[in-house]
N, C-alpha and C positions, 0 to 999 in steps of 0.2 A: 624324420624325428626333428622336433623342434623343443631347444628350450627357452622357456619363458622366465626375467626374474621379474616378479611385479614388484613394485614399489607407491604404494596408497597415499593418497593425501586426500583424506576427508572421503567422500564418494569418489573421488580419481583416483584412476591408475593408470603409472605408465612403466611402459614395459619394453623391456632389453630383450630382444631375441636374439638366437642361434639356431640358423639352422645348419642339421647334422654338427652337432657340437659332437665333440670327443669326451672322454673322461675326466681330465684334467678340466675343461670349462665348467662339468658338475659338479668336480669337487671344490672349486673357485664359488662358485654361487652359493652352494650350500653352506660354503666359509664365511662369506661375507653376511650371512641371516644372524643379525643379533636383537636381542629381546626391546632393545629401545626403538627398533625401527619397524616400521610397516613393510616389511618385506617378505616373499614366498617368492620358492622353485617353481617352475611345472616344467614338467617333461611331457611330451605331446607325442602323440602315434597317431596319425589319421587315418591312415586304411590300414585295416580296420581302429575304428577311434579306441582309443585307450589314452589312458594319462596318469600318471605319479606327481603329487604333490606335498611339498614340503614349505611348515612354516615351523617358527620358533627359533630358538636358539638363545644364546654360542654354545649351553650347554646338552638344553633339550630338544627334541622337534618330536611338531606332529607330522605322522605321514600317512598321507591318505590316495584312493589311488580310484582308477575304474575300469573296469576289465568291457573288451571288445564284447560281452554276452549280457554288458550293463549292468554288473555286481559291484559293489561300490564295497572297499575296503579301507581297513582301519590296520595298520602296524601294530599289535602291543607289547609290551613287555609283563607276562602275564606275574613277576615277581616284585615288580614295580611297588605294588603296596596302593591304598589309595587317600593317601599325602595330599590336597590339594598344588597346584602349581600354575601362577599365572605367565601365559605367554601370551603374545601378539600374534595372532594369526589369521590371514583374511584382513587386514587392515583392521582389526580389531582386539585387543584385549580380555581374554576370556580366563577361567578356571578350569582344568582338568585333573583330571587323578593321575596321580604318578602312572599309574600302570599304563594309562593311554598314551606315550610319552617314549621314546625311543633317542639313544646317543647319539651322535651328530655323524658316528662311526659305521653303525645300522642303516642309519637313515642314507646315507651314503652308499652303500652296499648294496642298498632297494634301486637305487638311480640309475647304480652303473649296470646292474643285471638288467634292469627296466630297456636301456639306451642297446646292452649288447647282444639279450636273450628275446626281445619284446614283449615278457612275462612277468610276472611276481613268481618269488621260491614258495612253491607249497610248503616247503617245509616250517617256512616261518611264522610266528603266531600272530594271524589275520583275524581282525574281527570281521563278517564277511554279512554283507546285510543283500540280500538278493530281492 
């Protein structure tokens, strides 16, 4: 497992690795995401490839992810509403709906099961595009 924090300047990126990070180094990255900066998580799984990724912040994040069977997922919060909300994600500045948008508590929560289970919780409300 490896995590990556990128940090974008214009088409660059440079990136802070850990590999086999623990919990407390997730929860440190995913602290340090705030809306003025060009920054995202990624949690990496190579065999088989899988990955969790988190941008946005201090309050909201997006979190997106891709499952070993190449199903590519979306976190929601299906009560969320859809409020527009600009974050920085990807080195870039975009608009989402609330509901697409998860607390930085959640989004945390996806990491450490990510890091300790090497799955995502079915339980939780995935938008899931196969």
């Amino acid at each position: 497992m490896r995590l990556s924090v990128n940090t974008w300047r214009g088409p660059d990126v440079h990136s802070e690795e850990t590999d086999e990070p623990v919990v407390e180094d997730i929860r440190a990255a995913i602290t340090s995401l705030d809306e003025g900066a060009s920054r995202e998580v990624c949690l990496t799984q190579d065999e088989p490839y899988a990955y969790i990724n988190i941008s946005g912040g201090p309050e909201l994040y997006l979190v997106t992810g891709e499952t070993p069977d190449e199903k590519i997922l979306q976190l929601t919060e299906p009560d969320g509403g859809k409020e527009e909300t600009l974050l920085v994600t990807g080195g870039q500045l975009a608009s989402y709906a609330r509901h697409d948008l998860v607390t930085g508590e959640k989004a945390a929560a996806v990491a450490v099961r990510f890091l300790e289970h090497r799955d995502y919780d079915p339980a939780l409300p995935w938008d899931i595009q196969e």
